[in-house]
C-alpha positions as CSV (number, residue, x, y, z in Angstrom):
1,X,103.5,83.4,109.2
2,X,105.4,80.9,107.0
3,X,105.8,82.5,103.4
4,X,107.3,81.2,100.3
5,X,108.4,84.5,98.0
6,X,108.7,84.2,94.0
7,X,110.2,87.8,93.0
8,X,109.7,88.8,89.2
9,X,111.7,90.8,86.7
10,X,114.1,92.4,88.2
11,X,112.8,94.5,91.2
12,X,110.7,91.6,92.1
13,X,114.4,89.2,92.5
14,X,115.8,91.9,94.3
15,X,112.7,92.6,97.2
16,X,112.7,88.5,97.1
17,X,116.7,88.5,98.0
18,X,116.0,91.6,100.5
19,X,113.0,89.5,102.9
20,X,114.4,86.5,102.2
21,X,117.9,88.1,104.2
22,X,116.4,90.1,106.4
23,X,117.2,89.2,110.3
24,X,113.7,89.1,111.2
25,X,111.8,87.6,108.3
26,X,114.2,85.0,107.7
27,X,112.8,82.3,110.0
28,X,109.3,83.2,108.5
29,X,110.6,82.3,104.6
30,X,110.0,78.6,103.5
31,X,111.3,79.2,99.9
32,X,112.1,82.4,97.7
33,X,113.0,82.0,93.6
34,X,113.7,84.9,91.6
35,X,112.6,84.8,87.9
36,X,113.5,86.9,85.4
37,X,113.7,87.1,81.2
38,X,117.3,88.9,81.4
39,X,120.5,86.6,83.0
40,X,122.4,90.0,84.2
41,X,119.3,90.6,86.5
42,X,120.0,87.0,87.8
43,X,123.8,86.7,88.6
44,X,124.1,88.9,91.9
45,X,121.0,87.5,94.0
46,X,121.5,85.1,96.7
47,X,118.1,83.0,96.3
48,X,117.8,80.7,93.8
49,X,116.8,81.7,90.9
50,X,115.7,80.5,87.0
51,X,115.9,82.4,83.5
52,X,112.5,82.1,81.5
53,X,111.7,83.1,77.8
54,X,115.0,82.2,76.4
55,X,113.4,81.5,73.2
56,X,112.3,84.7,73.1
57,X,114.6,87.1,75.0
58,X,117.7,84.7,74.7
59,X,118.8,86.5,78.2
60,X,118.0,90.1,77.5
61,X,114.7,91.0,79.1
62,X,111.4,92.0,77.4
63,X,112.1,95.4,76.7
64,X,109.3,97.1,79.0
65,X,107.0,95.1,76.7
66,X,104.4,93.9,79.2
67,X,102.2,91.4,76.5
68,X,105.7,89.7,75.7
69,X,106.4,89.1,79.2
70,X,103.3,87.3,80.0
71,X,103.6,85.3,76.3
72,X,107.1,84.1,77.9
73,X,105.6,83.4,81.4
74,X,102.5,81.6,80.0
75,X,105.0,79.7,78.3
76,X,107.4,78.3,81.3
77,X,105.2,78.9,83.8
78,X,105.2,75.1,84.7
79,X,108.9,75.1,84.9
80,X,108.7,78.3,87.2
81,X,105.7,76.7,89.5
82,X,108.1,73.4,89.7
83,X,111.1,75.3,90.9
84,X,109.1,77.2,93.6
85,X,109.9,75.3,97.1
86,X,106.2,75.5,98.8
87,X,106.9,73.6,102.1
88,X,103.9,72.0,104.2
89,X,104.2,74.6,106.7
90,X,103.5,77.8,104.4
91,X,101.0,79.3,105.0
92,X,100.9,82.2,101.8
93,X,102.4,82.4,98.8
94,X,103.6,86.0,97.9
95,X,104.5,86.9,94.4
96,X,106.9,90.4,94.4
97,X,107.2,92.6,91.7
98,X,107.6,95.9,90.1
99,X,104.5,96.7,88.6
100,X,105.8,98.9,85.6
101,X,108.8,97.1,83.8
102,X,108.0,94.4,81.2
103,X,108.3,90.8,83.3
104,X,107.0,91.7,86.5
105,X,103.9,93.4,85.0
106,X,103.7,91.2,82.8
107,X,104.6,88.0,84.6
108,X,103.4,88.6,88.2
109,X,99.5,88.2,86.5
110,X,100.1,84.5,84.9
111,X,101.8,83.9,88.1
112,X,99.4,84.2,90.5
113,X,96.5,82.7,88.5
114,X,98.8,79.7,88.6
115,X,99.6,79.7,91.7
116,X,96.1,79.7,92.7
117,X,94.7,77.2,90.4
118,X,97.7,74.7,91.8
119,X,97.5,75.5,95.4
120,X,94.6,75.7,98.2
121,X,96.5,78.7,99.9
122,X,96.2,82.4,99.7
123,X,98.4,84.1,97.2
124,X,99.6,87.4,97.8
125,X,101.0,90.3,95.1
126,X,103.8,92.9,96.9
127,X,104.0,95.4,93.9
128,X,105.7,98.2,93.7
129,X,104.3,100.7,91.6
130,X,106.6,102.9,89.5
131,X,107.0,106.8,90.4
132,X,105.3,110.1,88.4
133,X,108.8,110.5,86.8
134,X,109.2,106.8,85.5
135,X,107.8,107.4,81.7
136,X,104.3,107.0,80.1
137,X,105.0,103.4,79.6
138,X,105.9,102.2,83.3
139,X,102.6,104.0,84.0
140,X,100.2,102.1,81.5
141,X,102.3,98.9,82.7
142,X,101.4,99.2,86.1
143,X,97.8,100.1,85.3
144,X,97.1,97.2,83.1
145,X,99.0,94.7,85.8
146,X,97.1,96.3,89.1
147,X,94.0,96.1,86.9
148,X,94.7,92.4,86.0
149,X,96.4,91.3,89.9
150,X,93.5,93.1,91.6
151,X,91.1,90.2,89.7
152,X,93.3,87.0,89.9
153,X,95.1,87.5,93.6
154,X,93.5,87.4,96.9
155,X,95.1,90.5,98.1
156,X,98.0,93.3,96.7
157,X,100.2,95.1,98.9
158,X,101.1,98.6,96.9
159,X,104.5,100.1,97.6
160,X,104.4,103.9,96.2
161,X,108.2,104.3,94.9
162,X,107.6,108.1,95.4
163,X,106.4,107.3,99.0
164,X,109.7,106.5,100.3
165,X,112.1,108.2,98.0
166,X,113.9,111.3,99.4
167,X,113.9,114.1,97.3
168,X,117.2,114.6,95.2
169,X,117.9,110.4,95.5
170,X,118.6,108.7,92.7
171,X,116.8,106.2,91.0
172,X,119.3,103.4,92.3
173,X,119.7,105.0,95.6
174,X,116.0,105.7,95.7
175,X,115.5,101.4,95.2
176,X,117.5,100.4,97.5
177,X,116.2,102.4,99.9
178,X,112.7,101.1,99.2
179,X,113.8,97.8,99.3
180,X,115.5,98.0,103.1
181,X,112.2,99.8,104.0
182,X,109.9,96.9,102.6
183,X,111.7,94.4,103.8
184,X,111.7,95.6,107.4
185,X,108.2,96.1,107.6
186,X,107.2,93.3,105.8
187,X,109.6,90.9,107.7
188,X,108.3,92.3,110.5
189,X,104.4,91.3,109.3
190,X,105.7,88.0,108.6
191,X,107.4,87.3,111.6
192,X,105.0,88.6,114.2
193,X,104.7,85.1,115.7
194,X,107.8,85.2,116.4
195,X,110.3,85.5,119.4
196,X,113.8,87.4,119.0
197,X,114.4,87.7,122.9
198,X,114.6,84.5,124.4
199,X,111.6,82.5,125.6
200,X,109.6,86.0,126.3
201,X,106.0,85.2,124.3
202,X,103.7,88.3,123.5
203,X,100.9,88.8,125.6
204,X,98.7,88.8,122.2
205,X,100.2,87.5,119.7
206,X,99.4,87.4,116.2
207,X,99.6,84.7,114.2
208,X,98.9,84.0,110.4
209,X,95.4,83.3,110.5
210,X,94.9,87.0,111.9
211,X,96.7,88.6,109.0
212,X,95.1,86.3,106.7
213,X,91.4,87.6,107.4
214,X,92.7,90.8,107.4
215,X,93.8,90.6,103.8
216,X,90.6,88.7,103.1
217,X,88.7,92.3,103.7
218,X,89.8,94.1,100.7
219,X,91.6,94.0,97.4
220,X,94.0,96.7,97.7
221,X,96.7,96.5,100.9
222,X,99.0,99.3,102.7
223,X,101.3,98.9,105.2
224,X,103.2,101.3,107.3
225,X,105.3,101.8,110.4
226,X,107.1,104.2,112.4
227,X,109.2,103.8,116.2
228,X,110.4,105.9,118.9
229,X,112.4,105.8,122.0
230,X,110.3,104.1,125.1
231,X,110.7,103.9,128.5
232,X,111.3,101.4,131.2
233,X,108.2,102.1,132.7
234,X,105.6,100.6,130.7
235,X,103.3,103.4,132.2
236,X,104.7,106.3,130.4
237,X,104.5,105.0,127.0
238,X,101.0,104.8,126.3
239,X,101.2,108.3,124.8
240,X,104.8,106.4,122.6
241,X,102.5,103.4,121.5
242,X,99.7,106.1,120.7
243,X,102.2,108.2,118.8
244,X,104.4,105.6,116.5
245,X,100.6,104.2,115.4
246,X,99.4,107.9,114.2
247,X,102.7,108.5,112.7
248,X,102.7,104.8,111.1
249,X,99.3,105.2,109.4
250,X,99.4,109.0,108.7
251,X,103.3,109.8,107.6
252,X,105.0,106.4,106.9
253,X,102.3,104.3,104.6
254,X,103.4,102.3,101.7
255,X,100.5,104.1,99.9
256,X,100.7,108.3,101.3
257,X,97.0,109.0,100.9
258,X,95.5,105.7,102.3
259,X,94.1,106.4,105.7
260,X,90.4,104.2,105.6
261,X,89.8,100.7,105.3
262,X,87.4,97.9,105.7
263,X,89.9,95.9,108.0
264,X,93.3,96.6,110.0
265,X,95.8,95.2,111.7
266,X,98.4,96.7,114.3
267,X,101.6,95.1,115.6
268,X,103.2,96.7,118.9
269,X,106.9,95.7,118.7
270,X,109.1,96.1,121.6
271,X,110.4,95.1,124.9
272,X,107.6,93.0,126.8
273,X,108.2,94.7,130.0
274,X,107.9,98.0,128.3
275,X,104.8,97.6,126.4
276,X,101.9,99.1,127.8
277,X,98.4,97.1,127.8
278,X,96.6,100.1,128.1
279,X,98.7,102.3,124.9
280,X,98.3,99.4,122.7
281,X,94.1,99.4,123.4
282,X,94.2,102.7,122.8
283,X,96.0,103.0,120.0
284,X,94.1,100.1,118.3
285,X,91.0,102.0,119.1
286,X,92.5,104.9,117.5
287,X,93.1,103.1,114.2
288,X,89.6,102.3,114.0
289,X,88.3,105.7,114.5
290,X,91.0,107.3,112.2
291,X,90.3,104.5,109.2
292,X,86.5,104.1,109.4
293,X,86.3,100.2,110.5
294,X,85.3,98.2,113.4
295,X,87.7,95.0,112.4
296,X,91.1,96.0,113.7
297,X,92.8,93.0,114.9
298,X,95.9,93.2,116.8
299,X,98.5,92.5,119.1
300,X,102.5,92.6,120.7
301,X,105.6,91.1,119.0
302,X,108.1,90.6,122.1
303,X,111.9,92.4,120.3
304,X,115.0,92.7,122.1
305,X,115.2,96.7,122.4
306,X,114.6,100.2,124.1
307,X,112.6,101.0,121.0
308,X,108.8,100.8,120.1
309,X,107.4,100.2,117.2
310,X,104.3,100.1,115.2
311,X,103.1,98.4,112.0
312,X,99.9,99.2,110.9
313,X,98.2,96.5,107.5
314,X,95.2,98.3,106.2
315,X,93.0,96.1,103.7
316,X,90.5,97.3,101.2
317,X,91.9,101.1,101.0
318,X,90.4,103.1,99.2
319,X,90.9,104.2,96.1
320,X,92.8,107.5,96.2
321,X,93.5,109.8,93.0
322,X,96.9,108.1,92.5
323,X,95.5,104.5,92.0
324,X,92.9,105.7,90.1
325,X,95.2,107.4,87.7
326,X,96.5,103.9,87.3
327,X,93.6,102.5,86.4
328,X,92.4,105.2,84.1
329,X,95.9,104.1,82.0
330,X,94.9,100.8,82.1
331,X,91.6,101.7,80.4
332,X,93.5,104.0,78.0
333,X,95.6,101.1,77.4
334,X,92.6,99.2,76.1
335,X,91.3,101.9,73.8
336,X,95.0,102.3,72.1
337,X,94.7,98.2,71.4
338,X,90.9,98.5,69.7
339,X,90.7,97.4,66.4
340,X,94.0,95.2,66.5
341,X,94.3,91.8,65.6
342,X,93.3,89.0,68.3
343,X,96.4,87.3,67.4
344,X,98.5,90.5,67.3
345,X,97.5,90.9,70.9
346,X,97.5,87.7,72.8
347,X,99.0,84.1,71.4
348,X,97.6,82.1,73.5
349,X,93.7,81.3,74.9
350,X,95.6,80.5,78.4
351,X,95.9,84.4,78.5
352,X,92.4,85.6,77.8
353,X,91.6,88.3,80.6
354,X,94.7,88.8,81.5
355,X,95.3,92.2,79.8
């Protein structure tokens, strides 16, 4: 699947830089531009990248302020769209950013309405929502922007920051560790239709028109994954294939308490010879049992190793108490802003609905 990547603020440029370099996604990215309102954010990434709101920030970020950084977006977001390297062979567009700091909760909205008014392609959010022990105001930022992205984008992959963050990590060790894991799996999504050992070809492969209707099913989007040690045989690891998909979707989601769905997809990744026909039908049936939905699509991604591996896309999860926390701050957010002045709280009619 051919993806061009357009990371905002500043965990947005850095999950951009981390798919965009990864070994296995690389051959699925067409493009990837970081943006960002603050020029220190900028200077260590390796994609290209372009400074916006300078009459506003002049280089120093938005300040967590979420309404400022769509104000600065709204304003340069033809600059951004003309910097954006869409090739004739993508297939998505994904947009990647941190859904509580200022210009990726901000930003990522005005973005993606963009992108969808300018191209006929579907566009994608990767947002990483911000832990319980971020602050009040990364919270109501990520409410207001999942509120908003869950309108304008045709489907958002949620990243839990306490999902993947051991305990006693700090916050800096704690993002780059998210970021390796994201970009593994997600390179991995992208790059299921492709070959890493030679001319082998999966038996079933999937392709982007597979994980395409599988977003199509639902709003909200999880992904998780999980590998083990296989055999030669192919015959003894149905029980392996079985395993790494229940410890995928039950241990190792990007969203811990999503486990149904109105669509899934699994990818078996592994040696050719050592993938079992009979472990992956089993272990897709499985996934439909265990997440409530007859549409799981599927298939096998032919890697050179003695591993085996499972990635499991759920679409349309449910709405577990986290997100709905979320959402309830986005609704707070509302009430606190009653009363104001309509230019006070949005400059500009392009940004009506937004927030």
């Amino acid at each position: 699947m051919k993806v061009a990547l357009l990371g905002v603020g500043q965990a947005g440029g850095k999950l951009a830089e981390a798919l965009a370099t990864e070994r296995r996604a690389r051959p699925a990215v067409t493009g990837a531009l970081a943006v960002n309102t603050a020029t220190a954010d900028l200077q260590s990434l390796d994609v290209e990248t372009l400074l916006v709101g300078t009459d506003r920030a002049n280089g120093h970020g938005v300040g967590g302020d979420n309404e400022l950084g769509a104000r600065v977006m709204n304003e340069d977001v033809a600059e951004v769209i003309d910097a954006l390297d869409v090739s004739s062979e993508c297939d998505a567009l994904v947009v990647l950013a941190g859904l509580g700091g200022g210009t990726g909760s901000g930003g990522a909205p005005v973005l993606v309405r963009e992108l969808s008014r300018v191209y006929d392609r579907p566009v994608y959010v990767l947002g990483i929502l911000p832990g319980r022990d971020e602050g009040s105001l990364y919270q109501r930022n990520a409410g207001r922007s999942l509120k908003t992205l869950a309108r304008e984008a045709d489907s958002v992959l949620l990243v839990d920051n306490d999902a993947w963050r051991a305990s006693g990590e700090s916050l800096g060790e704690g993002y780059a560790e998210i970021n390796e894991r994201i970009a593994k799996r997600i390179g991995l999504l992208f790059a299921a239709d492709e070959t890493s050992t030679g001319d082998a070809v999966g038996e079933s492969v999937v392709d982007a028109s597979e994980i395409i209707n599988t977003l199509r099913k639902g709003t909200l989007a999880a992904v998780g994954y999980a590998a083990a040690e296989s055999s030669e045989n192919p015959d003894e690891n149905v029980n392996a294939i079985t395993s790494v998909t229940r410890n995928a979707l039950l241990t190792e989601t990007s969203l811990p308490d999503a486990t149904s769905a109105e669509a899934a997809l699994l990818v078996v990744a592994g040696d050719p010879d050592r993938i079992s026909r009979k472990g992956v039908e089993s272990a897709r049936s499985w996934l439909g049992e265990e997440t409530g939905t007859m549409q799981v699509r599927g298939g096998d991604m032919p890697v050179d190793s003695e591993r085996v591996a499972a990635l499991v896309l759920l679409s349309g999860v449910e709405r577990s108490d986290r997100i709905e926390a979320f959402f309830d701050r986005a609704n707070e957010a509302v009430d606190d802003t009653e009363g104001e002045d309509a230019t006070e709280s949005v400059t500009s009619d392009d940004l009506d609905g937004l927030f």
